[in-house]
N, C-alpha and C positions, 0 to 999 in steps of 0.2 A: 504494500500500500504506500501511495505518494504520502512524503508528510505534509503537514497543514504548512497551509498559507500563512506566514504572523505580518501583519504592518501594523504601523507604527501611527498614535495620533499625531495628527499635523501631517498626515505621507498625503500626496496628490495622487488618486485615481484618474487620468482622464478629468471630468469636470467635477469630481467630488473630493473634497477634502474631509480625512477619517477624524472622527473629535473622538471616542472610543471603543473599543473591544465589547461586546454586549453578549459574547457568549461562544461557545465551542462546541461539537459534536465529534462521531466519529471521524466526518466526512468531510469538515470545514469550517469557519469561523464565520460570525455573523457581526459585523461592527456598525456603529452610528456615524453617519454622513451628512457632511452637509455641502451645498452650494457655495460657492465664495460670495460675501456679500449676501446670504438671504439666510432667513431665521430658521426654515422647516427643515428637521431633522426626516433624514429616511434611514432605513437597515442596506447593509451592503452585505451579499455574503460573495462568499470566493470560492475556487474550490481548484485546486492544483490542475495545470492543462493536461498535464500526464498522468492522471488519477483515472486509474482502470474500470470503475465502479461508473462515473461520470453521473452523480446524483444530481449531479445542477441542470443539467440539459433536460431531465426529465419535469425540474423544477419548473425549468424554462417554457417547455411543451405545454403543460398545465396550466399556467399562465396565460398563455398567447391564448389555447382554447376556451377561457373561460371570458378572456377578454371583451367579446365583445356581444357575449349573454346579459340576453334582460335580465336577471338576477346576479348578476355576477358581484353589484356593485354589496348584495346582502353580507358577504362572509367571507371576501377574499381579497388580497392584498393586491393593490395596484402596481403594474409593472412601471420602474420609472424610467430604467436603462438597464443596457447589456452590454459588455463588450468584454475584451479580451485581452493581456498586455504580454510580454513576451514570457511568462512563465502561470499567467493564472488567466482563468476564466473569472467573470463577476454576473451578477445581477443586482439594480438597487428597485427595492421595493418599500411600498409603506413602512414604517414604522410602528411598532403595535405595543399594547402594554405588557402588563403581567401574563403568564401564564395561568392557563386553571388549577396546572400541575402545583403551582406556587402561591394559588389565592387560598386553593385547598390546604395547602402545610399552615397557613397562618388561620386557619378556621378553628374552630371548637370543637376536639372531639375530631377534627380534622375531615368534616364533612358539613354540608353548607346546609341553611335554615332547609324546608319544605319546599318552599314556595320557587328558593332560587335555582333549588338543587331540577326541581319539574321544566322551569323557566329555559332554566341555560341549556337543558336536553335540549328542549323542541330545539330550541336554536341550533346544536351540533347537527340535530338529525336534520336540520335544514341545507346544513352548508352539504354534509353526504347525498345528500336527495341532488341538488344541485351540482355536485360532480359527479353522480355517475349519471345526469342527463345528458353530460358531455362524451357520455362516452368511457369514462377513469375508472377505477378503483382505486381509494386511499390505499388501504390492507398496512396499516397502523396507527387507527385511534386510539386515541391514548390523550389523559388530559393535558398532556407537555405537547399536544400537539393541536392547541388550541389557547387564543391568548385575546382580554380584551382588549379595545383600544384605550385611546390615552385621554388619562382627567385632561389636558390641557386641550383637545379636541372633542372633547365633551360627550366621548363615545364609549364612555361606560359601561353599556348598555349593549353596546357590538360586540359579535363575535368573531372571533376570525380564525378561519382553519389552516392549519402551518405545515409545512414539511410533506413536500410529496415527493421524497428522494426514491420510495417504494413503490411508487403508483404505478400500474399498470394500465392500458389501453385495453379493455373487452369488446372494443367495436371494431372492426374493419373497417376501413373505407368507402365501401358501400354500403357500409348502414347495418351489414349482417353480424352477429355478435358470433366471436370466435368459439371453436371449441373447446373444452376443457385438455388439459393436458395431461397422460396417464400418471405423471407425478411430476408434484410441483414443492421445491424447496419451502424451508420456512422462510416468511416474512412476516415480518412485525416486531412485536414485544408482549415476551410469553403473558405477560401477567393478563395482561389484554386481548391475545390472540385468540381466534376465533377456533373452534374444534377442529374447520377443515384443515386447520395450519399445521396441525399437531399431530394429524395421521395422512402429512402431504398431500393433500389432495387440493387440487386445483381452487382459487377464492372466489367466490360471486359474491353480485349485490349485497343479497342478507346478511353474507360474513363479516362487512362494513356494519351491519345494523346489529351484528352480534358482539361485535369489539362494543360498540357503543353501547348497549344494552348492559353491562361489564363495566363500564365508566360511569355511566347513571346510578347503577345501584352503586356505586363507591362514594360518589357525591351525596348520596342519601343518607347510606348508616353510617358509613367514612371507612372503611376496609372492604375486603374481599376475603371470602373463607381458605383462599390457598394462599395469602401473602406471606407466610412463612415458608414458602416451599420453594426449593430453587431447581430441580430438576424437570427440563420441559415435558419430560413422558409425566412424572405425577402429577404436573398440571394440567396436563392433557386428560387424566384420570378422572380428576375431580372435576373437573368441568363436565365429562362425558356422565359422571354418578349425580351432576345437579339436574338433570331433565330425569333424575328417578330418584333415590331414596334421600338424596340430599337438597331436593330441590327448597323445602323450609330452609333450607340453611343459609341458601346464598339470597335468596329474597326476606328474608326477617328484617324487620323493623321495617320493610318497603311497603307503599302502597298498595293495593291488592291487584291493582289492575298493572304492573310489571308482570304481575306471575300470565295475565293472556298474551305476553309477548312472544314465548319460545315459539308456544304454539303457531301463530300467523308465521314464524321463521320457518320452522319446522315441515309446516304443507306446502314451502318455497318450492319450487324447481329451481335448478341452475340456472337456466335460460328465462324464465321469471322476473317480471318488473315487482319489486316489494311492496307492501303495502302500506307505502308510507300514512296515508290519510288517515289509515285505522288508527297506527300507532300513535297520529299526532292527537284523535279524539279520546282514548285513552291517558294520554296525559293531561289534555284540559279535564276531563273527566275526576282524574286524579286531585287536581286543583282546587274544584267543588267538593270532592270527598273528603279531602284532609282540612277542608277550610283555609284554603292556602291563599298569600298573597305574593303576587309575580317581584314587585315592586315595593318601596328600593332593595337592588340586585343587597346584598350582607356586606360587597363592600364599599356601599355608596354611604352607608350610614357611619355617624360618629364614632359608635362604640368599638367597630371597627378600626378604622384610624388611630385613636387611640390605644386597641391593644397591642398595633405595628408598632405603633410609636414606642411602646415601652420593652417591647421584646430587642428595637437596637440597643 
């Protein structure tokens, strides 16, 4: 694997000058950029030209497709530039807030009120609905890979779906959706990964709604019944024993209507558009049943703020 890309604040990209490093992966660094002479901050990521993987071009792809979708402007980051210098690739795109993965750690009990936790689903399940109308698969929800925007743009309230170094294309060119492959490696992140992941089997739609399904309930109680577990067969286990004798386990403390969700999964086909609409009426339904309130998100409110403030 190529090593990462590191610059330096104050280095000139092209027409952007780096003010800081905002973060690292496997795969590349993500820094804050700005224009000379103008005040709005964007993300710049990089990613070595020699890098065998080439997660950014994929990034890239996603981007450009979603670009110029009626909904696009809902959940996903604006392309501002691309280009290339003699040892890196880049892209600069919006600039976004916190992560969920990270609004979650500063929570209570490390899982969000009712109301936000119902709230901010519909919204993931929106931005998924909305890339595989393009054609994609994520195939690694996960709440690190979701982030609101920024108090200073007043987008608190946004969602935005991040990182599609994994994503994969299920449509053809002509419109026809590919076949399944007779085995297909893992992609993802076990804790979230979908069953099809874990006995290789090829990802569709649902498996997107199945990761996600896996994230909703963690925002609700704030764990998952396997997060003590680190080898991907046992988790592949446990997840395979919750659509049977363990199924109380991993929905407790949830709503009741999570538990109709495997099921609409479950009567999927591969080839199958999901049944997003059911799912989203179950969750307003949910809403009414727990007597929940969408608004303000947990951490628009003071008490919040304040328990940031005391944990620096």
């Amino acid at each position: 694997m190529s090593e990462l890309v590191q610059l330096k604040s104050g280095q000139k990209i092209d027409d952007w000058i780096v003010v800081k490093k905002l973060g690292e992966g496997a795969f590349g660094a993500v820094y804050e950029v700005k224009k000379e002479k103008e005040a709005k901050s964007y993300a710049l990521k990089v990613e070595a030209k020699d890098d065998p993987i080439g997660m950014l071009k994929m990034e890239l792809y996603v981007m450009m497709a979603l670009k110029n979708t009626r909904k696009k402007a809902r959940h996903f980051c604006e392309l501002a530039d691309k280009g290339m210098t003699f040892n890196f690739r880049y892209i600069v795109m919006t600039l976004v807030g916190k992560s969920i993965q990270e609004l979650r750690a500063n929570a209570p009990m490390k899982k969000f009120s009712m109301g936000t936790a119902l709230s901010i689903g519909k919204l993931c399940l929106e931005s998924i609905e909305d890339l595989h109308d393009v054609g994609i698969l994520h195939r690694d929800i996960k709440p690190g890979n979701y982030a609101i925007g920024r108090k200073e743009q007043h987008e608190l309230r946004r969602i935005f779906m991040l990182d599609f170094g994994m994503a994969r294309k299920f449509v053809k060119k002509d419109g026809v959706l590919r076949n399944p492959r007779i085995k297909a490696g893992f992609r993802g992140t076990v804790k979230y990964a979908p069953l099809a992941c874990h006995v290789q089997r090829e990802q569709s739609r649902k498996d997107d709604i199945e990761s996600w399904l896996y994230m909703v309930i963690e925002f609700t109680v704030g764990t998952l019944p396997w997060r003590n577990l680190t080898d991907p067969n046992d988790v592949g286990l446990f997840k395979k024993d919750c659509k049977g004798d363990r199924y109380k386990c991993l929905f407790g403390g949830c709503p009741r209507q999570y538990l109709e969700i495997f099921p609409i999964l479950d009567r999927g086909k591969f080839f199958d558009t999901p049944e997003y609409e059911v799912i989203y009426g179950l969750l307003h339904d949910a809403i009414k049943t727990t007597h929940s309130t969408e608004y303000p998100y947990d951490w628009e409110t003071e008490e919040w703020e304040k328990r940031v403030a005391e944990k620096k």
